[in-house]
N, C-alpha and C positions, 0 to 999 in steps of 0.2 A: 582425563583429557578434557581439557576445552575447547568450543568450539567458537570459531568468529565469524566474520567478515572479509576476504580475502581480496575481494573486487565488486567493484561496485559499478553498473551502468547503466542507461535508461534512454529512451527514443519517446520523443513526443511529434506528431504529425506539424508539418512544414504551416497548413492553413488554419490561422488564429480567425476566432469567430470575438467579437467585441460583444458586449452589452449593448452598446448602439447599434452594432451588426442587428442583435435581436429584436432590437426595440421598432426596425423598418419591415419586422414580419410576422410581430405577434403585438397583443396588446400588453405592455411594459417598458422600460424606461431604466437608463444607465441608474441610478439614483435608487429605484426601489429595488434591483438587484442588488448593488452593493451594500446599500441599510441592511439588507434584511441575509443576505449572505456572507458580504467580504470578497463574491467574486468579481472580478473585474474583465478578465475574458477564458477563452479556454480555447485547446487546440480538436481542431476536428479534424479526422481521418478521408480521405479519399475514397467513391467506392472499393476501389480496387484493392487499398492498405486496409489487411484484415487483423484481426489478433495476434494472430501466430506469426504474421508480417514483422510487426511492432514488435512480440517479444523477441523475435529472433535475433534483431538489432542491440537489442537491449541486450541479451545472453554474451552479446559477441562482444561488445564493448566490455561487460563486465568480466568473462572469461581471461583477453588481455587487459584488465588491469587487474587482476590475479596475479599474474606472468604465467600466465597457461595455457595447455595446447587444447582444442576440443578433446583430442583423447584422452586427455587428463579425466574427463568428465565420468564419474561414476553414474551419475543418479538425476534425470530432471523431474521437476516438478513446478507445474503453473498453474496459481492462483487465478482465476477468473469465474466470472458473472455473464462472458461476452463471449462462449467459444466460436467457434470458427463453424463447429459442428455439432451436433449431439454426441457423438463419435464418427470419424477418431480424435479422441484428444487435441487440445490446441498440442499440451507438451509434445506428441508423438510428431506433432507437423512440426513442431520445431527443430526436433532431433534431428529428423530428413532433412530440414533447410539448413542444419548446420554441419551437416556429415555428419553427424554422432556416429560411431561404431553403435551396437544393439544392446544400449544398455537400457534401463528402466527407465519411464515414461510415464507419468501422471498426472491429472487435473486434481486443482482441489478448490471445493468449493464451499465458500463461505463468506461468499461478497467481499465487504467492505473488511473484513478480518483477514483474510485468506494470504497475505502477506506474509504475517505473522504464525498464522497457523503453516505453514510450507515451512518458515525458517526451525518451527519448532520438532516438526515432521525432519527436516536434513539431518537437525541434532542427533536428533536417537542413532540416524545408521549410522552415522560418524563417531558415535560414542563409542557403540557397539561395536566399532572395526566392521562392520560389512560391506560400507564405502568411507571415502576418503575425501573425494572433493563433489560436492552437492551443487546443483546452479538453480537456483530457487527467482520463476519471474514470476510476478505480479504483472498483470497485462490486460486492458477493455477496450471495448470500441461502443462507446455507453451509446451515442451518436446513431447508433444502428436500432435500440430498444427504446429510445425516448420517444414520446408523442409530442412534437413540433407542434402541435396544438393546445395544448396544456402547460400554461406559465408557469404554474406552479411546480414541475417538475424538469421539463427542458432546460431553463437556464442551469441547474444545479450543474450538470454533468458534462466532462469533457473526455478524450481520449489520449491514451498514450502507454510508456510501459517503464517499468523498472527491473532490475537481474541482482541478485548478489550467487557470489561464488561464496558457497561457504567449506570448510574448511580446519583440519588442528589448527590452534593457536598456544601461545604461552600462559603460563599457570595464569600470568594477572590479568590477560586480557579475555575478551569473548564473552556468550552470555551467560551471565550468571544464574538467575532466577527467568520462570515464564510460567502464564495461567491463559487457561483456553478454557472459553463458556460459551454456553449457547441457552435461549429461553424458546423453545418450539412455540410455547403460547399466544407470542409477537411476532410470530410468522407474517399474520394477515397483514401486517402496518406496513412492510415493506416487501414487495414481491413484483416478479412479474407474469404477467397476462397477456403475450405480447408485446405488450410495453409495459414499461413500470408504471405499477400503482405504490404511492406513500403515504400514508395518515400522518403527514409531517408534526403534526400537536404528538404522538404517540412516543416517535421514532427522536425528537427534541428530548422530552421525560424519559425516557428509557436511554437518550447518551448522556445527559447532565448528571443523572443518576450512578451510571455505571461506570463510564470513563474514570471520573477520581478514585472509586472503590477498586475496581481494578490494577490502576497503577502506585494508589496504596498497600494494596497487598504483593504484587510483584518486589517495589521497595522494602517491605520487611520480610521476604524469603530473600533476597537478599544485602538483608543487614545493612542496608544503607541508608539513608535520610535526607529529604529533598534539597537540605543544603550539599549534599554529597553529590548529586544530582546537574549535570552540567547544562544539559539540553534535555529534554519532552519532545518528540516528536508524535505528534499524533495523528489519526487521519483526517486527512481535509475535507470534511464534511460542510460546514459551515463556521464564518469565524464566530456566530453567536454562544455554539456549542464550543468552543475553543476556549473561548474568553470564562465561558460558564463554570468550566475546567480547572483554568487556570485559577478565576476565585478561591474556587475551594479549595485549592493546592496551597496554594499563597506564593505562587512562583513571578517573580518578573516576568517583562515582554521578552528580553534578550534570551531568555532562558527556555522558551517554548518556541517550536519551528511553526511560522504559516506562510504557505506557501497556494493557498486556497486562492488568493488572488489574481493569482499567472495560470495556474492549470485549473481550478474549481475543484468537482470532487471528480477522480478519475477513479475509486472506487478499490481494489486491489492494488492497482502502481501508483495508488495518494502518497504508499507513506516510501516507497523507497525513489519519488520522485523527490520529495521533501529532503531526504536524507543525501542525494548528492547534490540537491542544491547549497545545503549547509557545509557538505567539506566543498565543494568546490570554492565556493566565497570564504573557507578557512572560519566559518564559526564552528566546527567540529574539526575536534585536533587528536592525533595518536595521545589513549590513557586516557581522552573522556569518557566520565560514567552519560550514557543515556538512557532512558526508558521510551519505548515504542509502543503504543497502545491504539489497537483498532477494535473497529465497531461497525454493526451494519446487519443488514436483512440474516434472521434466521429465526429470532434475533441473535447475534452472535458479540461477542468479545474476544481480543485476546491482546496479553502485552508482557513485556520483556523487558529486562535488564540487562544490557551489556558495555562492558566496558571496549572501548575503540581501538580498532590496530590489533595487530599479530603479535 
């Protein structure tokens, strides 16, 4: 059996913060944010719009464009860095906000990866036949853990969420190959303490390094070749580490998604905001090969090969 993508949805909060927004409340400026990022602005949340807010949004849009009903739903699982609570789970709040009947409910975490690690976690029960349809969000409210007094990591980060329904698919579509890592030793470089702390020099060397090795090796477990390769969608961390990426790959611009620009780094729903921005504008089409690859505090990796459509 293979597994795919069966709907895809994502919610980003109504108020956009600019780089000039920033630049009237801290000391910085439109020009050394974008040299040195690629961000341009980000979406920040409301007090009131929490995690579990924004995935919910996210779930429901993605669920109907599955053609599904909530009771379809076997199995949640959301990726966050930003819950709502220590417990109960954001997933569990989500359930409730969605009417779920009482089916399983889980956080997973692993920052900036955890996207990918959740779609890899749906695979299995779906493989296995224990469920059928998985709703896997990625979802932060980064906005709430930053310290607005420190340039060097406020501007990075914005909020919002992303959902796939996943799901059987046909023998040629769905994901083919996936690898999940983690280096406990680069804990320290990216964590929080209240707010996030980054040893951005560390957390640079440890994604330029990793990123290509990663989605090298996904590409030969599944047999394929980055001319084979349609789209890279990565996590929007920075466009430096993107571009860093993209060198060693030897991939065009058209052929790598950034979308770093419009959201920054939302951490969890980087990469499946990136991924309905690209079908929605039609540069991802049914029987694209992509590769998905994330990165972030643990230190963590993980990335995927799959081919587009049921």
């Amino acid at each position: 059996m293979r597994v795919g993508v069966l709907g895809l949805g994502v919610h980003v909060p109504e108020n956009i913060v600019t780089n000039d927004d920033l630049a009237r409340i801290m000391d910085t400026s439109d020009e050394w944010i974008r040299t040195r990022t690629g961000i341009e602005r980000r979406h920040i949340a409301s007090e009131d719009e929490s995690t579990s807010d924004m995935a919910t949004i996210a779930a429901q849009k993605a669920i109907k464009d599955a053609g599904l009903a909530v009771e379809d739903i076997d199995l949640i699982l959301v990726a966050t860095a930003t819950p709502d609570y220590m417990f109960p789970s954001t997933a569990c709040l989500v359930q409730d906000k969605l009417g779920a009947r009482n089916i399983g409910a889980m956080d997973i975490g692993a920052a900036c990866s955890g996207f990918i690690y959740g779609m890899v976690t749906a695979k299995q029960f779906i493989e296995t036949g224990a469920y059928r349809y998985v709703l896997v969000i990625g979802a932060e409210k980064f906005s709430e853990i930053v310290d607005w007094n420190d340039r060097n990591t406020a501007v990075l980060f914005g909020d919002g969420a992303g959902a796939v329904v996943l799901g059987p698919v046909s023998e040629h579509k769905g994901i083919r190959s996936f690898e999940l890592g983690a280096d406990g030793s680069g804990g320290q470089h990216l964590r929080t303490d209240k707010k996030v702390k980054m040893n951005g020099r560390e957390v640079y060397k440890f994604a330029v390094r990793q990123v290509p090795k990663t989605i090298l090796h996904v590409m030969e477990q599944a047999n394929v070749t980055i001319d084979d390769v349609h789209m890279i969608v990565p996590h929007q961390a920075n466009i430096r580490i993107i571009k860093a990426a993209q060198e060693k790959l030897g991939i065009e611009d058209h052929r790598i998604s950034v979308t770093v620009d419009r959201y920054s780094n939302t951490s969890a729903a980087s990469i499946p905001l990136s991924l309905h921005h690209e079908v929605t504008t039609r540069r991802i089409s049914d029987g694209d090969t992509l590769v998905l690859a994330g990165f972030g505090g643990g230190l963590t990796w993980a990335s995927l090969v799959i081919r587009w459509g049921q």
